[in-house]
MARFIMAR-499215 format. One record per atom (N, C-alpha, C, O): residue in one letter; atom name; x, z, y. Coordinates in nm, 3 decimals. Atoms other than C-alpha are relative to their C-alpha. Layout:
// residues N
(r 'A'; 'CA'; (X; Z; Y))
...
//
This chain:
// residues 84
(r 'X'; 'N'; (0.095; 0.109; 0.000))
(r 'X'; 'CA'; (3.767; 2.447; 8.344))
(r 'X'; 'C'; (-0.091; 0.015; 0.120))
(r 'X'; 'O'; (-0.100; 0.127; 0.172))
(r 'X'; 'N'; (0.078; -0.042; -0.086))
(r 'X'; 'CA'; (3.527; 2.397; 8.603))
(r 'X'; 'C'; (-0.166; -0.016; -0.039))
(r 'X'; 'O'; (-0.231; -0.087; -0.117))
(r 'X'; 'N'; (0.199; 0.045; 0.054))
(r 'X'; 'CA'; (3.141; 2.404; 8.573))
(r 'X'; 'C'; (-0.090; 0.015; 0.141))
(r 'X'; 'O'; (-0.075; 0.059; 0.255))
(r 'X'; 'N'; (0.116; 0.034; -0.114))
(r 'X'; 'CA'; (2.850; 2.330; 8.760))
(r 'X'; 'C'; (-0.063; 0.140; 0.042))
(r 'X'; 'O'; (-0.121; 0.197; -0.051))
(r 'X'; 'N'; (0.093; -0.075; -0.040))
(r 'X'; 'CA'; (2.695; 2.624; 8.985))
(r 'X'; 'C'; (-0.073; 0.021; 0.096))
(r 'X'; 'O'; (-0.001; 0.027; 0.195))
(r 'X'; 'N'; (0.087; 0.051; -0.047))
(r 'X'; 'CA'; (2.380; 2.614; 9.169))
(r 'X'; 'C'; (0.010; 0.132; 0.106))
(r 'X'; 'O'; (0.011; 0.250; 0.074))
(r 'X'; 'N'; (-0.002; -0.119; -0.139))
(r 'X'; 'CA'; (2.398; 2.822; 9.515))
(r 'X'; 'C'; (-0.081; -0.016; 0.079))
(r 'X'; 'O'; (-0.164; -0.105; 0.062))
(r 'X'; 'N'; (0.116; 0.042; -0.107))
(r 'X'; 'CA'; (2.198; 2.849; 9.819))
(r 'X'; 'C'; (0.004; -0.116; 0.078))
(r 'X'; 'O'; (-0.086; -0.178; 0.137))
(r 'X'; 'N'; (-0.072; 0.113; -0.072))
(r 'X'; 'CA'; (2.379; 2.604; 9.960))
(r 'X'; 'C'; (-0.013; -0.117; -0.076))
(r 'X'; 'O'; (-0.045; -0.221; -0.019))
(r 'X'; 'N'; (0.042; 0.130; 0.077))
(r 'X'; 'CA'; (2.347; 2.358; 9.671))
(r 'X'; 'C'; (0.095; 0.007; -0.112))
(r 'X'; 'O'; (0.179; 0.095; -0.125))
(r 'X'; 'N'; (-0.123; -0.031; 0.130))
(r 'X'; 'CA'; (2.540; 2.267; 9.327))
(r 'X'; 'C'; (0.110; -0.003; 0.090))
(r 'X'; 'O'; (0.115; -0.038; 0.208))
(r 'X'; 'N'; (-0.174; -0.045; 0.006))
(r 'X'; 'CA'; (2.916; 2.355; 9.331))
(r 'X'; 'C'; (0.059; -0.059; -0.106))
(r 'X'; 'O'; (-0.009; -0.128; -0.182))
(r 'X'; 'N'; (-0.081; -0.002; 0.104))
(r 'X'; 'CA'; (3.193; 2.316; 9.103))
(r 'X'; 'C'; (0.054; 0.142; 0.044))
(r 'X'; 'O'; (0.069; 0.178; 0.160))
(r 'X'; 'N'; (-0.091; -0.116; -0.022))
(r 'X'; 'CA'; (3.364; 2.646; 9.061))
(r 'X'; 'C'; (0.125; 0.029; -0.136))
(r 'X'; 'O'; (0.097; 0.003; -0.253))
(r 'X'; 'N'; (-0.132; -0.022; 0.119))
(r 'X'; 'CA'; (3.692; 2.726; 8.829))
(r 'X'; 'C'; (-0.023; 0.096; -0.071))
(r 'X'; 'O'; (-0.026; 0.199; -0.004))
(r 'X'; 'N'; (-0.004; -0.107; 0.093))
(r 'X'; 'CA'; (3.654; 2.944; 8.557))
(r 'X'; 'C'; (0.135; -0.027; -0.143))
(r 'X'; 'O'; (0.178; -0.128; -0.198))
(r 'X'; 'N'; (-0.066; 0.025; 0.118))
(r 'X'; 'CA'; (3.882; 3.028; 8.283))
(r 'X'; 'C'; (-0.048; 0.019; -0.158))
(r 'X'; 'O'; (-0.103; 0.129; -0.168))
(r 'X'; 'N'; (0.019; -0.005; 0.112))
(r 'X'; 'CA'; (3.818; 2.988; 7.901))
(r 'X'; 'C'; (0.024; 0.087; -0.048))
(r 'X'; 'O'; (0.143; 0.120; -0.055))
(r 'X'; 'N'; (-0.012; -0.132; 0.059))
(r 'X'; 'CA'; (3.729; 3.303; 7.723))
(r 'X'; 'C'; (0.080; 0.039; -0.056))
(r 'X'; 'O'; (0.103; -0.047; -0.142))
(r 'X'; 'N'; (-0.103; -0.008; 0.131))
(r 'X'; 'CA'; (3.999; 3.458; 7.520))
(r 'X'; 'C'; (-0.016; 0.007; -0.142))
(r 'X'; 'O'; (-0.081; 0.106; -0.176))
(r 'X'; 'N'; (0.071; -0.018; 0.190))
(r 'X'; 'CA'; (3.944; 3.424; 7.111))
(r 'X'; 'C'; (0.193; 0.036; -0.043))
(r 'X'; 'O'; (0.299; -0.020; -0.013))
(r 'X'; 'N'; (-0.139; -0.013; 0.079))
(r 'X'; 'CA'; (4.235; 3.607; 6.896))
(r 'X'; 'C'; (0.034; -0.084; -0.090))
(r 'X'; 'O'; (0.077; -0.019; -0.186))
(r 'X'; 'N'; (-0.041; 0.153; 0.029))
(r 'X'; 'CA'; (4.312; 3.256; 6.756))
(r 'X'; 'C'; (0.028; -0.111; 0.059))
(r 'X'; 'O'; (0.075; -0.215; 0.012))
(r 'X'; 'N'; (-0.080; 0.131; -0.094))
(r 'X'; 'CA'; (4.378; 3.053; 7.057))
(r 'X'; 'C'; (0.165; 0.094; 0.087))
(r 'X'; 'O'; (0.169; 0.213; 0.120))
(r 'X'; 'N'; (-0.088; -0.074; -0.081))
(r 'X'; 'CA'; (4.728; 3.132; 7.238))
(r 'X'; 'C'; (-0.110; 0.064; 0.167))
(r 'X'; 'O'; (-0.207; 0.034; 0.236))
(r 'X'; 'N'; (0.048; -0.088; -0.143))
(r 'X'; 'CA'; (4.672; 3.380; 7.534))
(r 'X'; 'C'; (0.076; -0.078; 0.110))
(r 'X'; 'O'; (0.191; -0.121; 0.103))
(r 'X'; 'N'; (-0.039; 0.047; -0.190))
(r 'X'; 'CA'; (4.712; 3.247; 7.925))
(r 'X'; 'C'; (0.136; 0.160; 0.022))
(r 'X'; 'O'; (0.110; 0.279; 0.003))
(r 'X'; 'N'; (-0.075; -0.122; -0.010))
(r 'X'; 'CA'; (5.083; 3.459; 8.008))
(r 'X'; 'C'; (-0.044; 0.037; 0.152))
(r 'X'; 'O'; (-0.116; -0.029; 0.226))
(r 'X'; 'N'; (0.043; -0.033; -0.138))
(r 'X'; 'CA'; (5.060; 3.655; 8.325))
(r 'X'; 'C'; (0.185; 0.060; 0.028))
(r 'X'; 'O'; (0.276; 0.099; -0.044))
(r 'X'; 'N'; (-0.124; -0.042; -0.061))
(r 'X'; 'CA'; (5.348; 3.733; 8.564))
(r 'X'; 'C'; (0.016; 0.034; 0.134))
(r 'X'; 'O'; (0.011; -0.039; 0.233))
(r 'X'; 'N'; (-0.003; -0.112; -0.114))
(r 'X'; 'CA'; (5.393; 4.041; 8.799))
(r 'X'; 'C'; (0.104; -0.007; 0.099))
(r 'X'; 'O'; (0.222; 0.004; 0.066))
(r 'X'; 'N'; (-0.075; -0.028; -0.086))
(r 'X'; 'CA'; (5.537; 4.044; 9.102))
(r 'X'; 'C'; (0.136; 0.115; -0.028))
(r 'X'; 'O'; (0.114; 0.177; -0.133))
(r 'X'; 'N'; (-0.095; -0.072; 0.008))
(r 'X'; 'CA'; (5.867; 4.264; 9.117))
(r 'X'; 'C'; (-0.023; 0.139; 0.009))
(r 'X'; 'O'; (0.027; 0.229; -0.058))
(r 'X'; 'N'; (0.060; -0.194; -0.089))
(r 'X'; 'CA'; (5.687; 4.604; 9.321))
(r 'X'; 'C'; (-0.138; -0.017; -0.071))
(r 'X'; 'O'; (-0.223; 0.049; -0.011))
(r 'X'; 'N'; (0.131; -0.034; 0.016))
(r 'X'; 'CA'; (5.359; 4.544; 9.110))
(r 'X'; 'C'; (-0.011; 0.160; -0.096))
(r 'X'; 'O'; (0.048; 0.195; -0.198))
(r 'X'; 'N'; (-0.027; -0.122; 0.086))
(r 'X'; 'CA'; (5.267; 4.901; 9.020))
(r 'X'; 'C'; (-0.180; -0.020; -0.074))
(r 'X'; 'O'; (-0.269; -0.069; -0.004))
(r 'X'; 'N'; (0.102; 0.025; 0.067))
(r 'X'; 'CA'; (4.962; 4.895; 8.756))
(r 'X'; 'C'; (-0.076; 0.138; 0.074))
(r 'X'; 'O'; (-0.014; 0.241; 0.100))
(r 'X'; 'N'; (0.080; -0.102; -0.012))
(r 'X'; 'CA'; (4.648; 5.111; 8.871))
(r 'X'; 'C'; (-0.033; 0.140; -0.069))
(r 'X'; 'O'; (-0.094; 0.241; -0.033))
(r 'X'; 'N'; (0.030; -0.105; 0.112))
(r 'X'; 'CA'; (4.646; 5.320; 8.585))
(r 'X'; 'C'; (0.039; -0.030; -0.150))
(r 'X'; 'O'; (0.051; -0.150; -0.173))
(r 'X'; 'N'; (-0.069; 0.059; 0.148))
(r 'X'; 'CA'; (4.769; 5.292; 8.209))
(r 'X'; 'C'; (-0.097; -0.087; -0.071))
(r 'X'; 'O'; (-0.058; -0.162; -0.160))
(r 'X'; 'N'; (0.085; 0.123; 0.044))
(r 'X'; 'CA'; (4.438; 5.090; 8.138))
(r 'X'; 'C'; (-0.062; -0.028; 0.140))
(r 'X'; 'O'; (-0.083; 0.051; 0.233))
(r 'X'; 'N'; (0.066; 0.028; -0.087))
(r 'X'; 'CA'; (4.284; 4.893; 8.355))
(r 'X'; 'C'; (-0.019; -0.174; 0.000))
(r 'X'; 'O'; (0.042; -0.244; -0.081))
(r 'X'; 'N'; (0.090; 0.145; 0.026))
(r 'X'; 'CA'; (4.085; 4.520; 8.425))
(r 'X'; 'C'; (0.073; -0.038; 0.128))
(r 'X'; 'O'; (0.115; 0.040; 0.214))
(r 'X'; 'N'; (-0.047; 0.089; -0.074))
(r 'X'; 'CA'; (4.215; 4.244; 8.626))
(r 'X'; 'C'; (-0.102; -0.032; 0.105))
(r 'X'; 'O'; (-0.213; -0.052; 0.056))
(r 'X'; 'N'; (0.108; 0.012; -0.065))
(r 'X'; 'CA'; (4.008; 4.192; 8.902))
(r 'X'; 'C'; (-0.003; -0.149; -0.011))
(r 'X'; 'O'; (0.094; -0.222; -0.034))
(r 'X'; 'N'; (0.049; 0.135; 0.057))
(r 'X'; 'CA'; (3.819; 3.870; 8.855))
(r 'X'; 'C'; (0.029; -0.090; -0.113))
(r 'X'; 'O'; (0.018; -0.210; -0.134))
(r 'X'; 'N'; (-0.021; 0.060; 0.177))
(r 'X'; 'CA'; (3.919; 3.846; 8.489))
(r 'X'; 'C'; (-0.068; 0.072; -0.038))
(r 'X'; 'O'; (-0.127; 0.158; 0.026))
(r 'X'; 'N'; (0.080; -0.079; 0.133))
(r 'X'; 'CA'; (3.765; 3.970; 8.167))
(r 'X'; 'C'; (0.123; 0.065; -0.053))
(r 'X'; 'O'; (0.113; 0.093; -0.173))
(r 'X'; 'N'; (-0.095; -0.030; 0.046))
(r 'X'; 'CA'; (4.094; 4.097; 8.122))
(r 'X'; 'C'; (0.027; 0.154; 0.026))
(r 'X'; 'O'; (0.046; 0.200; 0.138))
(r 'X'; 'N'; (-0.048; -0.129; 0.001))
(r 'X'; 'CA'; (4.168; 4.458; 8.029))
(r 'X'; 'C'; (0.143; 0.035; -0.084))
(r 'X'; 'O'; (0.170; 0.038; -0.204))
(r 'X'; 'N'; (-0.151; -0.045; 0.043))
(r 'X'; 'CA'; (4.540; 4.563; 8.025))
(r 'X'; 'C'; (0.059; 0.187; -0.028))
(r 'X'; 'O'; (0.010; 0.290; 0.018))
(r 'X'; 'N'; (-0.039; -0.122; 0.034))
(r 'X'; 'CA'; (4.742; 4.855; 7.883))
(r 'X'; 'C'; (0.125; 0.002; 0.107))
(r 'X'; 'O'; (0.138; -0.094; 0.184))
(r 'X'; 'N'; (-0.158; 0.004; -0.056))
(r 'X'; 'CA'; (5.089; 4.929; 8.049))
(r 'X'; 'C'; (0.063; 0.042; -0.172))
(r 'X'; 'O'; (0.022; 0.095; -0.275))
(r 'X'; 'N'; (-0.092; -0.027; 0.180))
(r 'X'; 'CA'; (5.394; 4.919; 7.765))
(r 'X'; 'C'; (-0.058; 0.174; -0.022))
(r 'X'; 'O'; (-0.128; 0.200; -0.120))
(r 'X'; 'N'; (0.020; -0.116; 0.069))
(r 'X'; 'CA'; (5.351; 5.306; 7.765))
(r 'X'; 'C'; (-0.094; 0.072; -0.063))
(r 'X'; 'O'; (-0.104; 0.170; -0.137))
(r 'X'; 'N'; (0.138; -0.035; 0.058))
(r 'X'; 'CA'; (5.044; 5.322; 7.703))
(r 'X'; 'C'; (-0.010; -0.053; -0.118))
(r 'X'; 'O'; (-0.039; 0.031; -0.203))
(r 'X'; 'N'; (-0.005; 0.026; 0.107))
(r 'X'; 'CA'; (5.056; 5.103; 7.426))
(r 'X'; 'C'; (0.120; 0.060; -0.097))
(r 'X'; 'O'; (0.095; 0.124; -0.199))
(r 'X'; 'N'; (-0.125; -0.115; 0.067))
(r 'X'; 'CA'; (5.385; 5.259; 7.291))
(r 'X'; 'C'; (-0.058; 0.140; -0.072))
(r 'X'; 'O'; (-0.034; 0.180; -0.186))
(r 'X'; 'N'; (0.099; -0.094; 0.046))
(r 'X'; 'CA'; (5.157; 5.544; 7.262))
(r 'X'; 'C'; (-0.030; -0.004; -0.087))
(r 'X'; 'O'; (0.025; 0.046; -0.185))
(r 'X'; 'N'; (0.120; 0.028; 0.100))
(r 'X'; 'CA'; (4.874; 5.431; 7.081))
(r 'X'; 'C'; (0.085; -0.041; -0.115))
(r 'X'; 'O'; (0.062; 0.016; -0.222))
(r 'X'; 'N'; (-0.072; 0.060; 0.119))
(r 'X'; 'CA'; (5.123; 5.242; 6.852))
(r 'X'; 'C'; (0.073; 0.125; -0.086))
(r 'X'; 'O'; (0.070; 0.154; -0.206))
(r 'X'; 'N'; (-0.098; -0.146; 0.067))
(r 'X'; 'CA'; (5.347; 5.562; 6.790))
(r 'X'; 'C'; (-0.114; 0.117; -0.069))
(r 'X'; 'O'; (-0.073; 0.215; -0.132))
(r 'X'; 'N'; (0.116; -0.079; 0.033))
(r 'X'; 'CA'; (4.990; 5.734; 6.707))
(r 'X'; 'C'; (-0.047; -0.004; -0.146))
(r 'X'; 'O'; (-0.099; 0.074; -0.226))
(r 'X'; 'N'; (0.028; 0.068; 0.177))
(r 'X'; 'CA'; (4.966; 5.515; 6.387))
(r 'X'; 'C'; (-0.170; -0.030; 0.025))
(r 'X'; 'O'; (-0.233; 0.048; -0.047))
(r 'X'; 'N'; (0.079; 0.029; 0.018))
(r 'X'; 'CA'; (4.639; 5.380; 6.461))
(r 'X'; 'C'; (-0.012; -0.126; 0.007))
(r 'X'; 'O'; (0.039; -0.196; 0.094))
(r 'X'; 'N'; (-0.024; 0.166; 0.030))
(r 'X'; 'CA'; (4.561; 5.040; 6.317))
(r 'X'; 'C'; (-0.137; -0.077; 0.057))
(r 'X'; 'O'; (-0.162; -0.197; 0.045))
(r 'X'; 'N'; (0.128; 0.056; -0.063))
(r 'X'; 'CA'; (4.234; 4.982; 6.484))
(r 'X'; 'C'; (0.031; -0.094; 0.143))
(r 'X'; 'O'; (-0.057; -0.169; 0.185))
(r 'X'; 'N'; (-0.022; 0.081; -0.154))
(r 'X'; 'CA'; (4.382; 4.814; 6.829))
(r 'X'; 'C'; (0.106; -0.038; -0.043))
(r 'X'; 'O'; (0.197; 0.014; -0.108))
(r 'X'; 'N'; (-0.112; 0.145; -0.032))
(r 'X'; 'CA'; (4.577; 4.509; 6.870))
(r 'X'; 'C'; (0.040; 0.006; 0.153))
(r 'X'; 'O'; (-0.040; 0.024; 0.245))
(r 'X'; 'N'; (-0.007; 0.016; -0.138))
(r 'X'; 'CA'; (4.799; 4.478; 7.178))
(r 'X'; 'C'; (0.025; -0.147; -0.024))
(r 'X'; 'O'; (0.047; -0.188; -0.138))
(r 'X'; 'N'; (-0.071; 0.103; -0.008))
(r 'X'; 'CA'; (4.891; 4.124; 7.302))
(r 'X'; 'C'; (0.130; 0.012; 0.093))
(r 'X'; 'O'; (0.121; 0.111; 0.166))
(r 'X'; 'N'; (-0.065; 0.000; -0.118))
(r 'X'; 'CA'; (5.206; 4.063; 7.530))
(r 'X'; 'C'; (-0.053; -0.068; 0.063))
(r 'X'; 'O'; (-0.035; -0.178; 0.012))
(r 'X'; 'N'; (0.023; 0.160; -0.058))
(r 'X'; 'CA'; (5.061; 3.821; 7.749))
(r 'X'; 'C'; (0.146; -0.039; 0.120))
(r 'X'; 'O'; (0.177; -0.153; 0.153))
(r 'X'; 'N'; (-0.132; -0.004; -0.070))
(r 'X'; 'CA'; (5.395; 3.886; 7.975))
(r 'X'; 'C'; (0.082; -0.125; -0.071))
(r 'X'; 'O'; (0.128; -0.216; -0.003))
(r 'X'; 'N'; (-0.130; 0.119; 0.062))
(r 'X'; 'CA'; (5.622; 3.651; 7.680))
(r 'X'; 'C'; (-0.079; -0.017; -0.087))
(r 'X'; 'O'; (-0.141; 0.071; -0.146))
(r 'X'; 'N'; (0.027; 0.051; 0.120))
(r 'X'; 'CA'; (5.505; 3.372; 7.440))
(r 'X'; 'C'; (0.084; 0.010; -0.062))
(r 'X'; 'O'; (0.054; -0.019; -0.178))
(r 'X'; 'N'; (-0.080; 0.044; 0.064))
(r 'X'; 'CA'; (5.811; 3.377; 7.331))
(r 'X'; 'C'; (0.059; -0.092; 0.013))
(r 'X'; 'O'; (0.157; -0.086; -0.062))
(r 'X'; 'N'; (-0.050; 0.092; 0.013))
(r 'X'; 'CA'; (5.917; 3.051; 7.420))
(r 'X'; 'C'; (0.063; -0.021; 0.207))
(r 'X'; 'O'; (0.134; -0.112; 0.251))
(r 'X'; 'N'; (-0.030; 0.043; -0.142))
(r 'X'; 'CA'; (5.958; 3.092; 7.839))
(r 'X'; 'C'; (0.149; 0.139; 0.046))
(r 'X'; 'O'; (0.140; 0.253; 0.000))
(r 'X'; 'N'; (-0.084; -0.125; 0.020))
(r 'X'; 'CA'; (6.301; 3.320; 7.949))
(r 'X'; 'C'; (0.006; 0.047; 0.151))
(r 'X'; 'O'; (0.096; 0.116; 0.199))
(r 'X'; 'N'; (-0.015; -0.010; -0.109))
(r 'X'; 'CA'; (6.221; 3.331; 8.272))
(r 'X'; 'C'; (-0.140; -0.042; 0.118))
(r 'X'; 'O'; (-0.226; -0.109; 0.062))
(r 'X'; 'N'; (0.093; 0.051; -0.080))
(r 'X'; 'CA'; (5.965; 3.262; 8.588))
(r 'X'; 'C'; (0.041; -0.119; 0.094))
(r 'X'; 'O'; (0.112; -0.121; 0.194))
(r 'X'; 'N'; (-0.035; 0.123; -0.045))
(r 'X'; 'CA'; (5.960; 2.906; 8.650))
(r 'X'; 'C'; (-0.029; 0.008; 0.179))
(r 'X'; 'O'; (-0.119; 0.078; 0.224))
(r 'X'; 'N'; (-0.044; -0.058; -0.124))
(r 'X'; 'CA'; (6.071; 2.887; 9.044))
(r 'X'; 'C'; (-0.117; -0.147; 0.048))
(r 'X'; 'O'; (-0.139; -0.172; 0.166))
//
């Protein structure tokens, strides 16, 4: 969405994206071929978005702890491929 922001320069429009709530579908994301992740957690730069890598979650999951939710945001499920 975009919203109004007031700079030195004068109002703007600038793009932001709509917060995530675990009740709306998640925005998917899709990695280049050579993307290597920074670390097994880590934040998207200029998102609110903090990612696991699978092994990391594999982990935590194989740990038996029911306190964390992963999402895929990689597959809704419904796309089989990266539209060209």
């Amino acid at each position: 969405m975009f919203v109004d922001v007031d700079t030195p320069a004068g109002p703007t429009f600038v793009w932001v994206t709509e917060p995530s709530h675990p009740g709306n579908a998640q925005p998917t994301i899709a990695w280049s071929a050579d993307f290597i992740p920074p670390a097994p957690l880590f934040q998207v730069p200029g998102t609110g978005w903090t990612l696991a890598t699978d092994e990391l979650a594999d982990q935590v999951m194989r740990a038996g702890t029911d306190e964390v939710v992963f999402m895929d945001v990689t597959n809704d499920g419904t796309r089989t491929g990266i539209p060209e």
